[in-house]
C-alpha positions in Angstrom: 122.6 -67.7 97.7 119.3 -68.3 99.5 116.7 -69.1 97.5 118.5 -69.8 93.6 117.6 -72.1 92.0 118.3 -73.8 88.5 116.5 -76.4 86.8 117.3 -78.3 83.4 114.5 -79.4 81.6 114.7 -81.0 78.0 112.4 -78.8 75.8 110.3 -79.3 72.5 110.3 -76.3 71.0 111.9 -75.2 67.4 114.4 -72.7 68.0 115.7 -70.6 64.8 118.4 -68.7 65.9 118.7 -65.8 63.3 121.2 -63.0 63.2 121.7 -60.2 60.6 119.4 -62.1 57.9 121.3 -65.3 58.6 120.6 -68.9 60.2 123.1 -69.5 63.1 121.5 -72.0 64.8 118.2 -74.6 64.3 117.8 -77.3 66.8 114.3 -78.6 67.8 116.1 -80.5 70.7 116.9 -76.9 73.0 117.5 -77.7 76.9 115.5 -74.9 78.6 117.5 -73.7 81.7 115.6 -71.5 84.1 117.5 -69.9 86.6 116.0 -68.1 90.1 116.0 -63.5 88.3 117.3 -64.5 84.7 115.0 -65.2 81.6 114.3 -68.5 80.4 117.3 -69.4 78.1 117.7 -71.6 75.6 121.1 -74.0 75.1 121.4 -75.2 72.1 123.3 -78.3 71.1 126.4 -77.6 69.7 125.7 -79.7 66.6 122.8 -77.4 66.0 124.8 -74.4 65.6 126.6 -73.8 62.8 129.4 -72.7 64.7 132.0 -71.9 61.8 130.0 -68.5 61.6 131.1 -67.7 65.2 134.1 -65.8 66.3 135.7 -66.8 69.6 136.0 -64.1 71.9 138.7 -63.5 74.6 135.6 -62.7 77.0 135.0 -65.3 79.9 132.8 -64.9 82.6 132.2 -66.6 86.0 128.8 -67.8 87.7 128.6 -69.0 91.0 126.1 -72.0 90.0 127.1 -72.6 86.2 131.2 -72.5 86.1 133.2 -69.9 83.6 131.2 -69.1 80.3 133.0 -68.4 77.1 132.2 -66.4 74.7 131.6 -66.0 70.6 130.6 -63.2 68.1 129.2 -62.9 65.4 129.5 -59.9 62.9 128.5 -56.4 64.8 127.4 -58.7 67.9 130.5 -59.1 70.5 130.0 -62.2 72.6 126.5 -62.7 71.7 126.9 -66.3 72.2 128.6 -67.9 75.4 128.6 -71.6 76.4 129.8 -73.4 79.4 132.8 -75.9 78.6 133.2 -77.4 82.3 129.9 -76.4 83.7 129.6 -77.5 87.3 128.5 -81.0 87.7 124.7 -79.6 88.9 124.1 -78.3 85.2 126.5 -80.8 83.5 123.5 -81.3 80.9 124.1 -77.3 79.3 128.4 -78.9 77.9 128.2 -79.0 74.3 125.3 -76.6 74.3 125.5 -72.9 73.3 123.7 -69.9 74.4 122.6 -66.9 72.7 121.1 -63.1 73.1 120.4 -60.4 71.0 120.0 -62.6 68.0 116.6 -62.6 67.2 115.9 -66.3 68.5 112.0 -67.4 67.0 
């Protein structure tokens, strides 16, 4: 596509990730992906996360510039999480790094 564009940077910020009262995620090491008619989103290492409060879904997803996303839940929230597994090798950085929406990230 003309004129997309993604960019990677390392960010500085402290992320909370809260959902339904509860921590999922604190990391103050997010990557900040910006990507050319999405919001700024935050990927979150996956050591970070306290993924043993996320569900995997049977949801996958393809992008164009990232690779096939896969998905997680969390209680009342299908696939509010997703993360790249084999990103393509342009955003390789976002492996091991999960995403989320509709959490409440602060």
């Amino acid at each position: 596509m003309t004129g997309h564009r993604i960019t990677i940077e390392q960010g500085a910020d402290h992320v909370r990730v809260v959902h339904d009262g509860h921590l999922i995620a604190e990391s103050r090491r997010p990557l900040v992906l910006r990507e050319t008619g999405c919001p700024v989103r935050y990927y979150l290492p996956a050591e970070d996360v306290r993924t043993e409060l996320l569900s995997a879904s049977d949801t996958h997803t393809y992008c164009p510039f990232k690779g096939t996303a896969s998905y997680w839940s969390l209680p009342g929230a299908d696939d509010a999480v997703w993360a790249y597994p084999d990103p393509k090798p342009e955003v390789g950085r976002i492996r091991n790094h999960f995403c989320f929406y509709g959490t409440g990230v602060v």
